[in-house]
PDB file of N, CA, C, O and CB in Angstrom:
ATOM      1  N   UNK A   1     -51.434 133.063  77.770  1.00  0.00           N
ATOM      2  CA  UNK A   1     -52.718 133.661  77.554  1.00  0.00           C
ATOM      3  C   UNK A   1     -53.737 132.536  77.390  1.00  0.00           C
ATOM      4  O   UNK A   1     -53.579 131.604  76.601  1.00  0.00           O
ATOM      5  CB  UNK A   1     -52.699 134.603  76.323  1.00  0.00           C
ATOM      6  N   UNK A   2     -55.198 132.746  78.496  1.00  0.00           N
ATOM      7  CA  UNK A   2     -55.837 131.879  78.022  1.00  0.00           C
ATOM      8  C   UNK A   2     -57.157 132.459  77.291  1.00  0.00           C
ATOM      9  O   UNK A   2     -57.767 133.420  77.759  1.00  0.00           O
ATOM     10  CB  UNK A   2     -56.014 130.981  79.030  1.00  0.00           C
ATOM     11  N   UNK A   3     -57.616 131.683  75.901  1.00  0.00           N
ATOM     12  CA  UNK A   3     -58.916 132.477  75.374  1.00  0.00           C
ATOM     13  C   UNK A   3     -60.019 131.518  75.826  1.00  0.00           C
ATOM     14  O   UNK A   3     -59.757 130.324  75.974  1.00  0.00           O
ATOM     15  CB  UNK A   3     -58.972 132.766  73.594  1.00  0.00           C
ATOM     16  N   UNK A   4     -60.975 131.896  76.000  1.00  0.00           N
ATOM     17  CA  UNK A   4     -62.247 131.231  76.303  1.00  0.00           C
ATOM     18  C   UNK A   4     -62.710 130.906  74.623  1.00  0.00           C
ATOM     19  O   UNK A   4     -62.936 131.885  73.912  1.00  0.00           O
ATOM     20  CB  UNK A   4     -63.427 132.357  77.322  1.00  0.00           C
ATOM     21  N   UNK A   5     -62.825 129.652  74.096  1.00  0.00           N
ATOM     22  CA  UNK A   5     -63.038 129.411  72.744  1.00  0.00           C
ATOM     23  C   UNK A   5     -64.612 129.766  72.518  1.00  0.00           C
ATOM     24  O   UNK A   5     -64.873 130.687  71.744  1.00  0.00           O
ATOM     25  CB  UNK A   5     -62.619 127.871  72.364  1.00  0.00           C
ATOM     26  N   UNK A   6     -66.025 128.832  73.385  1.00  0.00           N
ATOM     27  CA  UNK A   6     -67.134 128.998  72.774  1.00  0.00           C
ATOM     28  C   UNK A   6     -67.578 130.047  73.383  1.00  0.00           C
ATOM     29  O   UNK A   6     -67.024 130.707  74.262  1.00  0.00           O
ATOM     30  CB  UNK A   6     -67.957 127.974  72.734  1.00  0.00           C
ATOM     31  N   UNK A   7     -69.025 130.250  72.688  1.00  0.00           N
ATOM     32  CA  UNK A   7     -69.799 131.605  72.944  1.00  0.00           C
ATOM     33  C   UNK A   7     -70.336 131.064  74.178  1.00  0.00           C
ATOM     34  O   UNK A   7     -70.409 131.904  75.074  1.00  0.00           O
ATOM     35  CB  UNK A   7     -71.004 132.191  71.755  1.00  0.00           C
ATOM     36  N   UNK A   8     -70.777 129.763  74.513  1.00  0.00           N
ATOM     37  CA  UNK A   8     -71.401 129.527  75.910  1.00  0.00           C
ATOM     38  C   UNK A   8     -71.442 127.817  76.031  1.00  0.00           C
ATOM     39  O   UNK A   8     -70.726 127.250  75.206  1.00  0.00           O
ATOM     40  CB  UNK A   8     -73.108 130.308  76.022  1.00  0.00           C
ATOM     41  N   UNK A   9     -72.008 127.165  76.729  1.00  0.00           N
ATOM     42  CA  UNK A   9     -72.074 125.738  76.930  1.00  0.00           C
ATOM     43  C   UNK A   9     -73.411 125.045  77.357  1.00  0.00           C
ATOM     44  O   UNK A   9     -73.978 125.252  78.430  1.00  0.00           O
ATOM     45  CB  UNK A   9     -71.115 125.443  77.899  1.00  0.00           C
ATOM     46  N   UNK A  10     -73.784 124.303  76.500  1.00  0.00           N
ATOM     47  CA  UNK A  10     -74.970 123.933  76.971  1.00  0.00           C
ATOM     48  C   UNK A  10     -74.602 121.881  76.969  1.00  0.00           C
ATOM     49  O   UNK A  10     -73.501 121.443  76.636  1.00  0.00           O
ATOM     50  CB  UNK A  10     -76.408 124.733  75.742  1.00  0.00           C
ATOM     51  N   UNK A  11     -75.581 121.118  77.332  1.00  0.00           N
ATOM     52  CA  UNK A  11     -75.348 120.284  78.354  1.00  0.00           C
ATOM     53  C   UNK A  11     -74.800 119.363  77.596  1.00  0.00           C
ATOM     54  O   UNK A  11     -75.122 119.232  76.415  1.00  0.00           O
ATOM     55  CB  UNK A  11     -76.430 119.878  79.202  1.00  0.00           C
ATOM     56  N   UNK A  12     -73.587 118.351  78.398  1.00  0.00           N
ATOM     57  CA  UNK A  12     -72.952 117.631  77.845  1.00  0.00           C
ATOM     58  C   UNK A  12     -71.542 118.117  77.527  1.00  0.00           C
ATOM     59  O   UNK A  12     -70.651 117.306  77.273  1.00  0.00           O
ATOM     60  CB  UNK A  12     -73.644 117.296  76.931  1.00  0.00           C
ATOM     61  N   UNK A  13     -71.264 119.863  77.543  1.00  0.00           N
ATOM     62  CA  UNK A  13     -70.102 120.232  77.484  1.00  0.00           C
ATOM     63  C   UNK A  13     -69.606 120.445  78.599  1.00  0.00           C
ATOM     64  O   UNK A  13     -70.237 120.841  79.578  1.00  0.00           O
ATOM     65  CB  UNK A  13     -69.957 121.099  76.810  1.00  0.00           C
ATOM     66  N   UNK A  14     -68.204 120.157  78.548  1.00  0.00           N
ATOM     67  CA  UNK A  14     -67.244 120.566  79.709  1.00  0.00           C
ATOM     68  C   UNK A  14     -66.134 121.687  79.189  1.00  0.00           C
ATOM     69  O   UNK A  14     -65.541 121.397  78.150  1.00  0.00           O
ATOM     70  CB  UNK A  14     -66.417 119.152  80.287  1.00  0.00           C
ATOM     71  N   UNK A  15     -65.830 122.872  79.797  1.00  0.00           N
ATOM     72  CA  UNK A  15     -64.861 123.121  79.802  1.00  0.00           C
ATOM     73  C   UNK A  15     -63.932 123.678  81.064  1.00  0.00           C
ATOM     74  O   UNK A  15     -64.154 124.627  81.816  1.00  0.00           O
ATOM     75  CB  UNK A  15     -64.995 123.670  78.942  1.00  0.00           C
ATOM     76  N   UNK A  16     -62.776 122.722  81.028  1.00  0.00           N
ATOM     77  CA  UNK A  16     -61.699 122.736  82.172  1.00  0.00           C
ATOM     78  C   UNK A  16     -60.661 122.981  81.764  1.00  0.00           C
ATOM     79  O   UNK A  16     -60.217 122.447  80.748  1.00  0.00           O
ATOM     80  CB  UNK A  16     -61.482 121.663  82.897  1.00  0.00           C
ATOM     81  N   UNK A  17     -59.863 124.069  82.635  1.00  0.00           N
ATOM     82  CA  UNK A  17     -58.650 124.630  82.749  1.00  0.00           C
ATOM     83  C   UNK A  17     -57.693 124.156  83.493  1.00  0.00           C
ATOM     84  O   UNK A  17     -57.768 124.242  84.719  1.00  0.00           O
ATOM     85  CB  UNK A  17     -58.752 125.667  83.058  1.00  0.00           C
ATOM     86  N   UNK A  18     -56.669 123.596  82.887  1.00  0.00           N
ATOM     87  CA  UNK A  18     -55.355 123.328  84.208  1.00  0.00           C
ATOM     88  C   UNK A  18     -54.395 124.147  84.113  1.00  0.00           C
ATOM     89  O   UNK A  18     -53.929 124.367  82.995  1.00  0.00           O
ATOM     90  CB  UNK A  18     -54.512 121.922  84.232  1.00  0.00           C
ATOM     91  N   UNK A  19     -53.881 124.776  85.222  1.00  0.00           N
ATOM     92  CA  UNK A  19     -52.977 125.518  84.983  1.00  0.00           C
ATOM     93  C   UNK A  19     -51.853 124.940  86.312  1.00  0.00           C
ATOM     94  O   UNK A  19     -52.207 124.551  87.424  1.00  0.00           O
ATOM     95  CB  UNK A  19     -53.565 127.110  84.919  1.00  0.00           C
ATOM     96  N   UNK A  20     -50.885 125.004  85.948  1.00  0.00           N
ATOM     97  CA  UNK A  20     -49.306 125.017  86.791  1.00  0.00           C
ATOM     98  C   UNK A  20     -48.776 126.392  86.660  1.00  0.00           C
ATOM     99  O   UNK A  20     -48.729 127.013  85.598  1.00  0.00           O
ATOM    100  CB  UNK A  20     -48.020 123.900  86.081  1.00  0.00           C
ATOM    101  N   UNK A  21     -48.339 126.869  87.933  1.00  0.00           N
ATOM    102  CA  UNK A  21     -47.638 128.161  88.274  1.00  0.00           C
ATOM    103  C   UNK A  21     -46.277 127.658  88.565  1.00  0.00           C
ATOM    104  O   UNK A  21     -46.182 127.276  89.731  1.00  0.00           O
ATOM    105  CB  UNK A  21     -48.294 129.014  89.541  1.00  0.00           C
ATOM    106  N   UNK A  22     -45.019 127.519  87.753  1.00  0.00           N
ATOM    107  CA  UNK A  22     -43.732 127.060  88.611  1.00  0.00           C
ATOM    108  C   UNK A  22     -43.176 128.416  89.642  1.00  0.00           C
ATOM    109  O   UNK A  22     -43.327 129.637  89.590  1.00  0.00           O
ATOM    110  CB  UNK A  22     -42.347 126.561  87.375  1.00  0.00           C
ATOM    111  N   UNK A  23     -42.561 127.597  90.451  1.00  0.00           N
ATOM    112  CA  UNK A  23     -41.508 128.307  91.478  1.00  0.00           C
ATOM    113  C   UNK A  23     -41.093 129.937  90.888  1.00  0.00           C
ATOM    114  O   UNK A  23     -40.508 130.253  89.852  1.00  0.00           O
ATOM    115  CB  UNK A  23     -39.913 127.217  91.552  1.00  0.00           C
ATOM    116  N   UNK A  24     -41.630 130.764  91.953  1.00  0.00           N
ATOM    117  CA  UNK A  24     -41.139 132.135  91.622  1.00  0.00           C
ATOM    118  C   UNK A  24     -41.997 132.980  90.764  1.00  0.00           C
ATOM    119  O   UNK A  24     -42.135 134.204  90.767  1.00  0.00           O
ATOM    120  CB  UNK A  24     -39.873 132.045  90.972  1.00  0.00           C
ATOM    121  N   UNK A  25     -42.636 131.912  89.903  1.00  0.00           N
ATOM    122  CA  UNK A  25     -43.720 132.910  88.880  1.00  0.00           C
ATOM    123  C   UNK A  25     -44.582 133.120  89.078  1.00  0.00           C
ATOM    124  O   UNK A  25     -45.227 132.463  89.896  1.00  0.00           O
ATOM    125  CB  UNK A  25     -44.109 132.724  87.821  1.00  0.00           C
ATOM    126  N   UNK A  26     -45.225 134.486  88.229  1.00  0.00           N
ATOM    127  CA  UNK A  26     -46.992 135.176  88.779  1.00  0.00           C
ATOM    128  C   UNK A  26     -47.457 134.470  87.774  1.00  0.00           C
ATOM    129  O   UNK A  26     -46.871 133.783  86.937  1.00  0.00           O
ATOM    130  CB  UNK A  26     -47.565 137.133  88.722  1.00  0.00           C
ATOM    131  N   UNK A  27     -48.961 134.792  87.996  1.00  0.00           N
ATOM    132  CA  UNK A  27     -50.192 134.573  86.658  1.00  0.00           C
ATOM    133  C   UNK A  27     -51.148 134.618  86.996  1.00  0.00           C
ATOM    134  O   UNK A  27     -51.580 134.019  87.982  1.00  0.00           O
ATOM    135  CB  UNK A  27     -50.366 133.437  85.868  1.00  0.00           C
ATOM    136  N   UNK A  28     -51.860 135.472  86.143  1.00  0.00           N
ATOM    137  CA  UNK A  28     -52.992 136.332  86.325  1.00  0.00           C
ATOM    138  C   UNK A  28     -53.625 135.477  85.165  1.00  0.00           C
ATOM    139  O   UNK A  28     -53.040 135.363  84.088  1.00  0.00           O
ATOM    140  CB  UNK A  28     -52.802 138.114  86.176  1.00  0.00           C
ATOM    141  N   UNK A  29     -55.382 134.614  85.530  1.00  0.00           N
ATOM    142  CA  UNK A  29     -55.584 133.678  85.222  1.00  0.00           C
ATOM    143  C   UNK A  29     -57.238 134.546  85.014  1.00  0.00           C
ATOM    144  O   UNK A  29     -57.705 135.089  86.015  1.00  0.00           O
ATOM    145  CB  UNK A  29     -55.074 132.405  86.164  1.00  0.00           C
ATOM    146  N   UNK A  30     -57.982 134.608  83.744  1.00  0.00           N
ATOM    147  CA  UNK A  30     -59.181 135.628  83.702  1.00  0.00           C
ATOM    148  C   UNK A  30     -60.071 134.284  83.053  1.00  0.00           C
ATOM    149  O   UNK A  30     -59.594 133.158  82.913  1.00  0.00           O
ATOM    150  CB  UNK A  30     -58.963 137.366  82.562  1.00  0.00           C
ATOM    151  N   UNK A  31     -61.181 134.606  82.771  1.00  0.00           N
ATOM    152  CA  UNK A  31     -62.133 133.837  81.979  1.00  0.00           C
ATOM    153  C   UNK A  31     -63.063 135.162  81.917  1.00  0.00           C
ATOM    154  O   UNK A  31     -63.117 136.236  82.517  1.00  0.00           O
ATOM    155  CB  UNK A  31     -62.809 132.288  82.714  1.00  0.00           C
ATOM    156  N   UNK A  32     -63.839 134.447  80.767  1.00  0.00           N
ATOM    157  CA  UNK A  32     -64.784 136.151  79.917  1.00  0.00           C
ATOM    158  C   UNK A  32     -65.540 136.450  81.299  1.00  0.00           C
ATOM    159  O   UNK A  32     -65.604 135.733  82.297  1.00  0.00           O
ATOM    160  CB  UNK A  32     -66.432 135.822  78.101  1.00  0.00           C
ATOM    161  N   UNK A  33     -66.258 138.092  81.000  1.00  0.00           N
ATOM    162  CA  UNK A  33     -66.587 138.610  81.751  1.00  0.00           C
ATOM    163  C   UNK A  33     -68.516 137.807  82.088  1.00  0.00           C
ATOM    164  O   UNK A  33     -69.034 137.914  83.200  1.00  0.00           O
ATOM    165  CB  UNK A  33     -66.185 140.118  81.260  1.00  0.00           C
ATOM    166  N   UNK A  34     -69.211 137.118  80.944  1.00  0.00           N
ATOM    167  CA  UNK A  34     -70.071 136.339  81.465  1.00  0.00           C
ATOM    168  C   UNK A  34     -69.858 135.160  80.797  1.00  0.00           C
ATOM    169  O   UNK A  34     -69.790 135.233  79.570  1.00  0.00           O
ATOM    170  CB  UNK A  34     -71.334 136.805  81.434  1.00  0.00           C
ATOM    171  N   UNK A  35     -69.683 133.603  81.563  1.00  0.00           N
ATOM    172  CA  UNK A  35     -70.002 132.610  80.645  1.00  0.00           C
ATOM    173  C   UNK A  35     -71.487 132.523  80.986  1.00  0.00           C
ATOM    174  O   UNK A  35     -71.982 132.755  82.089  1.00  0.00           O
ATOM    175  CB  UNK A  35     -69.136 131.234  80.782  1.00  0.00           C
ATOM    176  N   UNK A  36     -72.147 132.138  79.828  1.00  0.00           N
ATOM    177  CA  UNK A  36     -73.859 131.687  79.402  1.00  0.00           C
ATOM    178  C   UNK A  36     -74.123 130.495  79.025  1.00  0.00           C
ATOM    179  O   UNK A  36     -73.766 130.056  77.932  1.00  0.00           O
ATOM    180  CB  UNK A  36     -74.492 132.385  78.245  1.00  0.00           C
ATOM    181  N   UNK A  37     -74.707 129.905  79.793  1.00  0.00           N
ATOM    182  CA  UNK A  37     -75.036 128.292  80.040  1.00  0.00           C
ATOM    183  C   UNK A  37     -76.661 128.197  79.651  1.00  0.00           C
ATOM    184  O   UNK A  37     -77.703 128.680  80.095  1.00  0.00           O
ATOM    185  CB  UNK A  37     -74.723 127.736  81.901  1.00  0.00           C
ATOM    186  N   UNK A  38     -76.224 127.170  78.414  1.00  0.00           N
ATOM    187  CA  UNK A  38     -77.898 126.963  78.058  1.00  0.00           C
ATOM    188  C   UNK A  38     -78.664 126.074  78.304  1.00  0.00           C
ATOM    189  O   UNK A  38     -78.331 124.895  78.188  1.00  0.00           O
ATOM    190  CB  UNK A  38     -78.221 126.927  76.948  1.00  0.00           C
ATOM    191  N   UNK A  39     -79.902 126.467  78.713  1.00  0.00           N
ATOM    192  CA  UNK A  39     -80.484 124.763  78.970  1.00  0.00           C
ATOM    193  C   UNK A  39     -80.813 123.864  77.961  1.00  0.00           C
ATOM    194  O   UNK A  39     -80.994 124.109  76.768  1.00  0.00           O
ATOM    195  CB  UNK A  39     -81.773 124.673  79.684  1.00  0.00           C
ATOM    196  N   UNK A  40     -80.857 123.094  78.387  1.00  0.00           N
ATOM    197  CA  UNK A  40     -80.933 121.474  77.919  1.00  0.00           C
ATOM    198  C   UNK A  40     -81.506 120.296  78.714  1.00  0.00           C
ATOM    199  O   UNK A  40     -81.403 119.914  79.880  1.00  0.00           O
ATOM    200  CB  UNK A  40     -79.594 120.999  77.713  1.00  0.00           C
ATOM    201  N   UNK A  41     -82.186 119.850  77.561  1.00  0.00           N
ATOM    202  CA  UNK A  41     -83.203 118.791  78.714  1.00  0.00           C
ATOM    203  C   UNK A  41     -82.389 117.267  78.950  1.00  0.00           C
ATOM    204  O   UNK A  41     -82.959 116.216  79.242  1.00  0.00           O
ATOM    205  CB  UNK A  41     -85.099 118.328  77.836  1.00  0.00           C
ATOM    206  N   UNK A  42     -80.768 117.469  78.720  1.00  0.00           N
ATOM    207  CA  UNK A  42     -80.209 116.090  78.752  1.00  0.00           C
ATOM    208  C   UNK A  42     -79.175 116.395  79.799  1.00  0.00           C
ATOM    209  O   UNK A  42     -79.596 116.649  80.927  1.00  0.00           O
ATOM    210  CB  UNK A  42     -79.604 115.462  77.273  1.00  0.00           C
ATOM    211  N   UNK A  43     -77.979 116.405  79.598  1.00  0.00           N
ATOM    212  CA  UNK A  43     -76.646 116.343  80.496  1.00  0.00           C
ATOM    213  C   UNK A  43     -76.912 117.677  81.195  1.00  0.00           C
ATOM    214  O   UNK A  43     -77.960 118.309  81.057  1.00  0.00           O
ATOM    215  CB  UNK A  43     -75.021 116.270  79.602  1.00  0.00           C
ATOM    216  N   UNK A  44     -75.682 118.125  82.102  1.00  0.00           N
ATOM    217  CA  UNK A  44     -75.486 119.395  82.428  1.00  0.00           C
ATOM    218  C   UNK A  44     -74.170 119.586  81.961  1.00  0.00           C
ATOM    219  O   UNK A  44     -73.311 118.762  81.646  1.00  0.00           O
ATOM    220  CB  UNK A  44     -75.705 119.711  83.817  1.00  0.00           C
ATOM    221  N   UNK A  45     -74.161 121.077  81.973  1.00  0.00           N
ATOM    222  CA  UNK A  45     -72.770 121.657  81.897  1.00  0.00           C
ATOM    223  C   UNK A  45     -71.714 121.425  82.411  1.00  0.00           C
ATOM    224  O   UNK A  45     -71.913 120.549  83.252  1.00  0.00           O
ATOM    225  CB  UNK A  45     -72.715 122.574  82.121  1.00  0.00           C
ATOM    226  N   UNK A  46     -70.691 121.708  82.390  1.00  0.00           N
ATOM    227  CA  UNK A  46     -69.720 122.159  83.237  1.00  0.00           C
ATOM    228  C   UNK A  46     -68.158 122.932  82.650  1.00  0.00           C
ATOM    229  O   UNK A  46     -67.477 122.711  81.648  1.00  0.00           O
ATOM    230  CB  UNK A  46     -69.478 120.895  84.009  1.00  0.00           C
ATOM    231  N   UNK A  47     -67.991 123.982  83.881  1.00  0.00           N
ATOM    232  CA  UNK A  47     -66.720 124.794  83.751  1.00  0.00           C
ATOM    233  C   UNK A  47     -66.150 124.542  85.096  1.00  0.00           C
ATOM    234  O   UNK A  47     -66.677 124.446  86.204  1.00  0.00           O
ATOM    235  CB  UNK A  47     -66.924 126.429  83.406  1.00  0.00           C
ATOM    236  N   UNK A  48     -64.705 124.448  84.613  1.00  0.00           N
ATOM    237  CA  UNK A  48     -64.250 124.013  85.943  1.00  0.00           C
ATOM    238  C   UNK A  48     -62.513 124.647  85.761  1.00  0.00           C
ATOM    239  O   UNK A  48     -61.765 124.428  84.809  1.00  0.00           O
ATOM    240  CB  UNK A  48     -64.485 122.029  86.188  1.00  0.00           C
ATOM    241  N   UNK A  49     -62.243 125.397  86.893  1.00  0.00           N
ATOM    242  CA  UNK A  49     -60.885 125.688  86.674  1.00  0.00           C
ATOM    243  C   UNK A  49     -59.798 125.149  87.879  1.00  0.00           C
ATOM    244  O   UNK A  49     -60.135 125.170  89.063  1.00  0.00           O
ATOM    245  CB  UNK A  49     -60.837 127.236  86.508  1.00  0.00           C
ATOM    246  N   UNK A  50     -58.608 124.719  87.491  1.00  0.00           N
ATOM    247  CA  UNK A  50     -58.008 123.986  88.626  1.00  0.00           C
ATOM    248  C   UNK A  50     -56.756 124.715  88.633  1.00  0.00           C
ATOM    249  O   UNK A  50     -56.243 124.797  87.517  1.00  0.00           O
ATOM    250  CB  UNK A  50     -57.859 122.350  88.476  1.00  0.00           C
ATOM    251  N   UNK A  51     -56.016 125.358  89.736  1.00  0.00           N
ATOM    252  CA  UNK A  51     -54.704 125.821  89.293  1.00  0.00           C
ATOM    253  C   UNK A  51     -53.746 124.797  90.560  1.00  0.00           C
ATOM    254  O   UNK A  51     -54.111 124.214  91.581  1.00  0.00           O
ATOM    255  CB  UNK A  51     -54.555 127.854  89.397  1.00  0.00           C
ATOM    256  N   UNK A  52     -52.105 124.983  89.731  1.00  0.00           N
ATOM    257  CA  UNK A  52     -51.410 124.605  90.699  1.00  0.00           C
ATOM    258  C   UNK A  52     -49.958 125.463  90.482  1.00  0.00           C
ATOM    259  O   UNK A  52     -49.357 125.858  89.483  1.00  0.00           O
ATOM    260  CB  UNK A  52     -51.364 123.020  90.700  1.00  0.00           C
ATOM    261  N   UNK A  53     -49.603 125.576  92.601  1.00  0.00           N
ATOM    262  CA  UNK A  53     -48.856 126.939  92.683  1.00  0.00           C
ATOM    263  C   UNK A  53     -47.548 126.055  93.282  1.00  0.00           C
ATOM    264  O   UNK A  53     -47.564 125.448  94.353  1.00  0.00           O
ATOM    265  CB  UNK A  53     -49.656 128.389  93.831  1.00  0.00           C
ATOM    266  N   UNK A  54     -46.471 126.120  92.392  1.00  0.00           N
ATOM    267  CA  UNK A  54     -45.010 125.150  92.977  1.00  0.00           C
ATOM    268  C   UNK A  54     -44.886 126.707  94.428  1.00  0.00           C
ATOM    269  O   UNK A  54     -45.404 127.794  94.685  1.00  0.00           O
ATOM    270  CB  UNK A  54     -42.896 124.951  91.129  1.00  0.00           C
ATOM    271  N   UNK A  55     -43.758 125.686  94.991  1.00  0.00           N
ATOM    272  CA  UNK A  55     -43.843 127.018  95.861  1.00  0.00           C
ATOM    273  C   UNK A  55     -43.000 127.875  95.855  1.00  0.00           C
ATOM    274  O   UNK A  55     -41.866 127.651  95.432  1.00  0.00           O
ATOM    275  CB  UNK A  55     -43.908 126.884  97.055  1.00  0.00           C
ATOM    276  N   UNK A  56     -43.424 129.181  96.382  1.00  0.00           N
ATOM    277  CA  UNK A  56     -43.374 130.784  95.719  1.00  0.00           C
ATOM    278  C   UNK A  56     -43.686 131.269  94.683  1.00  0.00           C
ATOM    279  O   UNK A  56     -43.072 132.164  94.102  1.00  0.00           O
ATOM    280  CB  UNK A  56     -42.395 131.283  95.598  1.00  0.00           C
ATOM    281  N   UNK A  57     -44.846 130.643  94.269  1.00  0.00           N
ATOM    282  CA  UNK A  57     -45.702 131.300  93.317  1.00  0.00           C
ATOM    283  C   UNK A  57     -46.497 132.262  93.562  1.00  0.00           C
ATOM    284  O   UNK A  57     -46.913 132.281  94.720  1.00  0.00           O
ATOM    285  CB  UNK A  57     -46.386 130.590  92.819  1.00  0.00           C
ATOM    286  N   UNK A  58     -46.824 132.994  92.947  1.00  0.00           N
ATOM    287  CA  UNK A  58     -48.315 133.872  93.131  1.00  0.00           C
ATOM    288  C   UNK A  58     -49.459 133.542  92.160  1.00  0.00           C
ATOM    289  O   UNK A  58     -49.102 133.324  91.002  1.00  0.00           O
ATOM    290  CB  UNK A  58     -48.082 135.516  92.888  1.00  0.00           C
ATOM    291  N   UNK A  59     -50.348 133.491  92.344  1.00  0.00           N
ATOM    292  CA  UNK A  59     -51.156 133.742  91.421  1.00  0.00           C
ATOM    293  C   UNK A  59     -52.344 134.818  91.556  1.00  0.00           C
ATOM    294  O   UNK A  59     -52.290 135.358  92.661  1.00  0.00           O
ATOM    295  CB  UNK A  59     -51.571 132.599  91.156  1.00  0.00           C
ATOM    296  N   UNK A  60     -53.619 135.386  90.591  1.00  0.00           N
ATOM    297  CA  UNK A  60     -54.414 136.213  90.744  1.00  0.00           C
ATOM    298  C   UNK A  60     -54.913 136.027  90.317  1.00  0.00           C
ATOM    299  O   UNK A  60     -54.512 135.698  89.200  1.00  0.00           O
ATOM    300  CB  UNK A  60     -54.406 137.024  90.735  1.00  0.00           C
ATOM    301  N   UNK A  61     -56.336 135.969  90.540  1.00  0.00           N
ATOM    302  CA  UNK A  61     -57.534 134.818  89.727  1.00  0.00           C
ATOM    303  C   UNK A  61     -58.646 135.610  89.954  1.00  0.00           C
ATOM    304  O   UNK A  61     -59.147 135.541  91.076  1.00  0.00           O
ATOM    305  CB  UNK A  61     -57.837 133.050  90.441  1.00  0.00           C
ATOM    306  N   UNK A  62     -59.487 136.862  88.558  1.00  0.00           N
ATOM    307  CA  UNK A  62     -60.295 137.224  88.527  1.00  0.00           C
ATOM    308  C   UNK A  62     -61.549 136.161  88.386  1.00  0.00           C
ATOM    309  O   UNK A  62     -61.760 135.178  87.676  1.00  0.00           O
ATOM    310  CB  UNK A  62     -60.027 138.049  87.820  1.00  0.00           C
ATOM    311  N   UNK A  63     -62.252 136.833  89.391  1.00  0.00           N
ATOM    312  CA  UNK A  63     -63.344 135.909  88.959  1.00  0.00           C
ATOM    313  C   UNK A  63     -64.804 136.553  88.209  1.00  0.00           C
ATOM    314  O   UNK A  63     -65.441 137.514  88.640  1.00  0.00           O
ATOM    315  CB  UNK A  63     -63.740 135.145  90.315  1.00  0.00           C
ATOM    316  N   UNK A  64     -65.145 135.704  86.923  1.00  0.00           N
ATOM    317  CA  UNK A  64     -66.209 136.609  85.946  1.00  0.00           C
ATOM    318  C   UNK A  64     -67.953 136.138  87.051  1.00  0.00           C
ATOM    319  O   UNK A  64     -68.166 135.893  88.238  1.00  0.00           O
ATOM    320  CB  UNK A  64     -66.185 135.702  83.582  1.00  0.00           C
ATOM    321  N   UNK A  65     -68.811 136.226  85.798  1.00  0.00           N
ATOM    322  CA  UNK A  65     -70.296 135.361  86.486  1.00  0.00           C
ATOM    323  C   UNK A  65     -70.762 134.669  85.582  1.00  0.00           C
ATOM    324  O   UNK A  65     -70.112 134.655  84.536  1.00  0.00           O
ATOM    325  CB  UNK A  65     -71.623 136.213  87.002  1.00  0.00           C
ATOM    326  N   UNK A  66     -71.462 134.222  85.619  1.00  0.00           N
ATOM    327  CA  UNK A  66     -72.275 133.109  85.561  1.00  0.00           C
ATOM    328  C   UNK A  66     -73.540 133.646  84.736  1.00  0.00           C
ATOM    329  O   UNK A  66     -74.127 134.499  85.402  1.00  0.00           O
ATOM    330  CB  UNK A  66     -72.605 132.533  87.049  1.00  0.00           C
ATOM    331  N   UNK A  67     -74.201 133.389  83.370  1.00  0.00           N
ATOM    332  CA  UNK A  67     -75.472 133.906  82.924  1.00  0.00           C
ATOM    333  C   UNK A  67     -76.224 132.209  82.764  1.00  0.00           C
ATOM    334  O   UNK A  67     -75.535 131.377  82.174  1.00  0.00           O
ATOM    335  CB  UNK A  67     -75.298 135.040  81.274  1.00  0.00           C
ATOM    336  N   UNK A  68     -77.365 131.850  83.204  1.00  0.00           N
ATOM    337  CA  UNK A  68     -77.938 130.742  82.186  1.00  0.00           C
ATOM    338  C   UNK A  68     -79.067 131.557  81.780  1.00  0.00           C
ATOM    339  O   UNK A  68     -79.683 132.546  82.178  1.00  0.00           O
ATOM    340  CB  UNK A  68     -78.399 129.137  82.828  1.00  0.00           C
ATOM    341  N   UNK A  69     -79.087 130.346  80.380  1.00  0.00           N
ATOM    342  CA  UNK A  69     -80.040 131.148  79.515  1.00  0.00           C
ATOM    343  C   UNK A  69     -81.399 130.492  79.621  1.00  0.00           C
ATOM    344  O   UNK A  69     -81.371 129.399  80.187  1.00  0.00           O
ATOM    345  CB  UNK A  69     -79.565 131.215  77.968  1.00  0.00           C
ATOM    346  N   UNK A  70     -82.540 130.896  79.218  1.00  0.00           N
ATOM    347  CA  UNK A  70     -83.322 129.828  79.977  1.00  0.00           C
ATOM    348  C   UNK A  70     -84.448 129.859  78.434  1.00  0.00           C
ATOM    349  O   UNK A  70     -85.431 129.121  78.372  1.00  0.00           O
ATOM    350  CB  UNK A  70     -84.105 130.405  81.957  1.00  0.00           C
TER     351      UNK A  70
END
């Protein structure tokens, strides 16, 4: 299970996901239904998700949206 920890990200934060799928296994991989990105007059954000599928994996990867806040 993965939880999305903050309420949103504003600049200078990163948050990245790694995930490994071994041989034979599913996974159903979600993130919240909006992340909210705040501005900031310094860095930028970032979310970034990376998966990896040994082979005969499946995976299923809802995808949420995107809010910035302005």
């Amino acid at each position: 299970m993965l939880v999305h920890p903050p309420g949103g990200l504003v600049g200078g934060d990163t948050l990245e996901v790694n995930a490994t799928v071994g041989p034979g296994a599913h996974a159903l991989v979600t993130k919240p239904g909006a992340t909210r990105f705040y501005r900031s007059a310094g860095e930028q954000a970032l979310q970034r998700t990376r998966l990896a599928l040994a082979p005969g994996a499946e995976r299923k990867k809802m995808r949420g949206f995107s809010i910035q806040i302005f």
